[in-house]
C-alpha positions as CSV (number, residue, x, y, z in Angstrom):
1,X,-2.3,-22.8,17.6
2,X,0.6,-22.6,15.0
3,X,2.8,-19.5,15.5
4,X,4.4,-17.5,12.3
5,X,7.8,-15.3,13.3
6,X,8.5,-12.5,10.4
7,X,11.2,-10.7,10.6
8,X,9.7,-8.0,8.8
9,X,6.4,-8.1,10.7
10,X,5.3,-4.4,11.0
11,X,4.2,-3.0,14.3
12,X,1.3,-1.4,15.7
13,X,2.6,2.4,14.8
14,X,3.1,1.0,11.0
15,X,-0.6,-0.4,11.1
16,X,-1.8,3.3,12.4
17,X,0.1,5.0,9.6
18,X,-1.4,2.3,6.9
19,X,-5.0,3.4,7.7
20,X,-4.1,7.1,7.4
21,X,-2.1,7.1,4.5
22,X,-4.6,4.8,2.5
23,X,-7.6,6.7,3.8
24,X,-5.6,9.9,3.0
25,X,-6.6,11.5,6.2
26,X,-4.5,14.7,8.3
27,X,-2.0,13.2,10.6
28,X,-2.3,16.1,12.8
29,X,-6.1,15.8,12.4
30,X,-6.6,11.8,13.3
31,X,-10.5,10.9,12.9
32,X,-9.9,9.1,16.4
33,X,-13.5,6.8,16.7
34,X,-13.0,5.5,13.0
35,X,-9.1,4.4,13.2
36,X,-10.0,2.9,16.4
37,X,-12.6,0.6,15.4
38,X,-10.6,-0.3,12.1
39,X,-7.9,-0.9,14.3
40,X,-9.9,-3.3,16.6
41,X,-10.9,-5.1,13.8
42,X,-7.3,-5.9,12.5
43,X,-6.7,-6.8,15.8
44,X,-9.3,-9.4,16.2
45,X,-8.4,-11.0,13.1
46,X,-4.4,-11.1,14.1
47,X,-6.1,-12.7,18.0
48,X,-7.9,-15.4,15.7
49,X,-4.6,-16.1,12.9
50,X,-2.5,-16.3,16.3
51,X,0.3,-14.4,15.2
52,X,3.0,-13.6,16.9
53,X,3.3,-9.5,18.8
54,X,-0.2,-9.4,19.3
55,X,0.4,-8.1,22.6
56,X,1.9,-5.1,21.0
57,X,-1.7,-4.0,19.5
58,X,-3.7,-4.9,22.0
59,X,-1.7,-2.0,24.6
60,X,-2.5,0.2,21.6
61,X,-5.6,-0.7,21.0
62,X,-6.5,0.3,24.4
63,X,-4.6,4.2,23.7
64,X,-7.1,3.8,20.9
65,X,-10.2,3.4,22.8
66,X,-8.6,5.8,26.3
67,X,-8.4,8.5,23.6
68,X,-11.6,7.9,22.1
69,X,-13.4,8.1,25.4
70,X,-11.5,11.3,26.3
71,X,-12.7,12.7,23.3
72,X,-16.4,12.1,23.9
73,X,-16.5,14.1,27.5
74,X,-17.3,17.4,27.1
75,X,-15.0,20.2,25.5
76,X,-14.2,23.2,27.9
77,X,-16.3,26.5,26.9
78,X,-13.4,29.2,25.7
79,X,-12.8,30.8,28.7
80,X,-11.7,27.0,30.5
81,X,-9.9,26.6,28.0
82,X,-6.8,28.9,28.7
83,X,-6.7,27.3,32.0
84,X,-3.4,25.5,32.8
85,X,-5.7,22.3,34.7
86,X,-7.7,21.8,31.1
87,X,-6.0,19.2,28.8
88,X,-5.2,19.6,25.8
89,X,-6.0,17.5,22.6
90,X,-6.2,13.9,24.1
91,X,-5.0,12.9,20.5
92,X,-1.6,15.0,20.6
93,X,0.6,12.2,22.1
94,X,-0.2,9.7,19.9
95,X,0.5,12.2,16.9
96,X,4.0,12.8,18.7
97,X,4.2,9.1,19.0
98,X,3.6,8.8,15.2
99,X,5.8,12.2,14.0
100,X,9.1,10.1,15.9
101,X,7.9,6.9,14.7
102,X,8.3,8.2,10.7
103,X,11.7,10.1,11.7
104,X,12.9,6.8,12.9
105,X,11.8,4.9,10.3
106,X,13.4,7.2,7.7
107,X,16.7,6.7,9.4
108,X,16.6,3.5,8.9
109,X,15.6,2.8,5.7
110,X,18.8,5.3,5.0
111,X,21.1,3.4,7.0
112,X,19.5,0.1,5.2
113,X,20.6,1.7,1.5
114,X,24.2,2.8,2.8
115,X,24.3,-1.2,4.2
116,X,23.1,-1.9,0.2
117,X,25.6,0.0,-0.8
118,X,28.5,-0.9,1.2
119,X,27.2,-4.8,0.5
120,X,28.0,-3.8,-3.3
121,X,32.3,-3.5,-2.1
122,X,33.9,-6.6,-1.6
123,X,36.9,-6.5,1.0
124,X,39.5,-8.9,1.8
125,X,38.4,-12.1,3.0
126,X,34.7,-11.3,1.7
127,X,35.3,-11.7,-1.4
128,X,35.4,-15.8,-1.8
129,X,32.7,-16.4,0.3
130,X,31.2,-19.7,0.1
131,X,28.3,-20.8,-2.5
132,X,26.5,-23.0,-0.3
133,X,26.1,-20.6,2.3
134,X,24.9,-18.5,-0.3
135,X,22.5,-21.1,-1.2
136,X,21.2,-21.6,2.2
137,X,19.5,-17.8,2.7
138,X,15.9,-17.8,2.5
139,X,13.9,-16.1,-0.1
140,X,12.4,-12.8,1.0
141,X,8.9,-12.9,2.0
142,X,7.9,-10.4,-0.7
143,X,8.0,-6.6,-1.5
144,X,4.7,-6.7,0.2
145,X,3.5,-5.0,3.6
146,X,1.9,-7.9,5.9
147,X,-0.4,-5.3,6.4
148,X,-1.6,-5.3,2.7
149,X,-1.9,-9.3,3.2
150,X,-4.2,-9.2,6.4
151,X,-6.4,-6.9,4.7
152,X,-6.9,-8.9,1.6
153,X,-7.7,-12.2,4.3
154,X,-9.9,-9.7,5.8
155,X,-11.9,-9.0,3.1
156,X,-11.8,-12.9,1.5
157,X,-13.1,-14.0,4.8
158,X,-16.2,-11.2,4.9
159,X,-17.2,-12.0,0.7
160,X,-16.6,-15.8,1.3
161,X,-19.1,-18.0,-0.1
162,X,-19.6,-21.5,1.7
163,X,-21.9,-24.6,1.0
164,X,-24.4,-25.1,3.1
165,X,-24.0,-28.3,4.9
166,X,-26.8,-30.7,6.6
167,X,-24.3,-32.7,9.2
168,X,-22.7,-30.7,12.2
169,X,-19.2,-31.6,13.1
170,X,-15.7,-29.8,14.0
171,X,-13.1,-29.5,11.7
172,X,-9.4,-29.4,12.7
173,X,-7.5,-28.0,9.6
174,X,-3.5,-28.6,10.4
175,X,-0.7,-25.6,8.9
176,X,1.3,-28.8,7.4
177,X,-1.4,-30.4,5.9
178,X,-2.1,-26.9,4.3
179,X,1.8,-26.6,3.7
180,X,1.3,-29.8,1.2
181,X,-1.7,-28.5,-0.4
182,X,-0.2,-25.7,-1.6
183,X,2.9,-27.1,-2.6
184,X,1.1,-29.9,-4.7
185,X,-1.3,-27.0,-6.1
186,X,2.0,-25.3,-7.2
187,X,3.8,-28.6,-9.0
188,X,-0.1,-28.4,-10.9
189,X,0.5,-24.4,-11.9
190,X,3.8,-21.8,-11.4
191,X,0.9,-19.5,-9.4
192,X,-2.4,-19.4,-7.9
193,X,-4.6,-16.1,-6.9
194,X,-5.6,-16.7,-3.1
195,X,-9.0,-16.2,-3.6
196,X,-9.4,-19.0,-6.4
197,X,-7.3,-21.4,-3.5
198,X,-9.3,-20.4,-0.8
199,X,-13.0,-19.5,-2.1
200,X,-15.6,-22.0,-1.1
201,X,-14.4,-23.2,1.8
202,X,-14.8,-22.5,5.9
203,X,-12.9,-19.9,7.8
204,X,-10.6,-22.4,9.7
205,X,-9.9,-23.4,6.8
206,X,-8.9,-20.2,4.8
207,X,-7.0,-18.9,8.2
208,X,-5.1,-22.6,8.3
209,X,-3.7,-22.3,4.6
210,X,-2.9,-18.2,5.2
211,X,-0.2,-19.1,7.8
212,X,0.6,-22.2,5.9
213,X,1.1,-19.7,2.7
214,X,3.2,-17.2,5.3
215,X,5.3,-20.0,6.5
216,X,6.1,-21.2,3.2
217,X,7.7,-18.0,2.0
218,X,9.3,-17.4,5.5
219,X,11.0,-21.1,4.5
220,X,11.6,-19.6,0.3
221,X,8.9,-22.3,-0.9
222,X,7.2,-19.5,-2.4
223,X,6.9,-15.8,-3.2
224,X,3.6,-13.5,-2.2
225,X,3.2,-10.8,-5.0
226,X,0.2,-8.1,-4.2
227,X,-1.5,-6.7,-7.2
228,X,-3.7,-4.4,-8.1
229,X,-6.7,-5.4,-5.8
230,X,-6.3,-4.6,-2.2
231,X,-8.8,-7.5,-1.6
232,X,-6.6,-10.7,-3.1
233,X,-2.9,-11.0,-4.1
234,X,-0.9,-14.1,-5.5
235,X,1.1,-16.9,-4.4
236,X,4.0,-17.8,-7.2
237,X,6.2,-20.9,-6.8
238,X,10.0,-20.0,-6.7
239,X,10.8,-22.8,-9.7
240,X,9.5,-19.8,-11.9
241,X,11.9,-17.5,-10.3
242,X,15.1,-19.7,-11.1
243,X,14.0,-20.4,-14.5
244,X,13.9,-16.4,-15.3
């Protein structure tokens, strides 16, 4: 199975903190059975697209589900409950967890604008660096959580509509075939919507031209914009971007 590296693959803390920011729920206040089945589902769907770091969810996945079981057993009557043996809320490490996960991740998204900044003074001897190895950085993925993305897959892959077929048989859909699709689609038009690529046909092959569409901007082939709609976004050749 192909593998996709991203350097700015989130982890399994950031996908925690994307269901309770969009749901808008209380951090301190986690609605334990519903993330975790959410959670499970994101993971199944990373299992299947074979991405790289899985192993990183699935350990959480299982806090997910230990918690979720502690929190079925019985709660102590009040008078247990001041007793130094009785646990307390099973859900109070993981809020820790997340509570030094976001003062972490505020430091360094302040160190990244003091690199910005200091990237903006030129010193001896960086000054006359050379054009073509200028020319040789990749264009960023996008300004677009991969989170975002692997919900809109998720929800093209449960609205999908697909022919009906009479004959039975395997299909093997290959990343670099799909890589050549979507480059040919491109020379046809600047952008595509993924949904008008990808509606119609079978899951292997939707999950085949998703990596083949992740690998593509990981090389600066293309650019991924997210739009409006949670449930779609757009893949945009980079011709248009050295033309503007």
């Amino acid at each position: 199975m192909f593998r996709v590296r991203l350097a700015a693959f989130e982890g399994p803390l950031d996908l925690l903190l994307y269901f309770i920011r969009r749901d808008e729920l209380d951090l301190f206040d986690i609605p334990i059975a519903q993330i975790a089945d959410e959670f499970l589902a994101y993971v199944r769907l990373m299992e299947e697209l074979d991405l790289d770091g899985v192993s990183d969810f699935l350990y959480m996945a299982a806090v997910l589900l230990e918690i979720k079981a502690r929190w079925l057993l019985p709660r102590p009557v009040p008078e247990e409950a001041a007793s130094p043996d009785v646990q307390e809320d099973p859900r109070q490490e993981l809020v820790d967890r997340l509570l030094r996960y976001l003062q972490y991740k505020a430091a360094a998204e302040r160190l990244a604008t003091y690199a910005e900044e200091r990237a903006r003074h030129y010193t001896r001897g960086q000054a006359a660096a050379p054009t073509e190895l200028m020319s040789l950085s990749p264009v960023p993925l996008a300004p677009v959580s991969v989170t975002a993305l692997l919900e809109a897959v998720k929800a093209l892959l449960a609205r999908r509509t697909i022919v009906p077929m009479h004959a039975v048989r395997r299909e093997v859909y290959s990343v670099e075939l799909q890589q050549r699709y979507l480059m040919a689609r491109l020379r046809e038009a600047d952008r595509w919507s993924f949904w008008e690529l990808a509606k119609g046909h079978p899951r292997g092959w939707v999950i085949a031209t998703f990596l083949a569409v992740l690998e593509l901007a990981r090389l600066g082939k293309l650019r991924i914009e997210m739009g409006e709609h949670v449930e779609d976004f757009t893949v945009k050749s980079v011709r248009e971007d050295v033309l503007s």
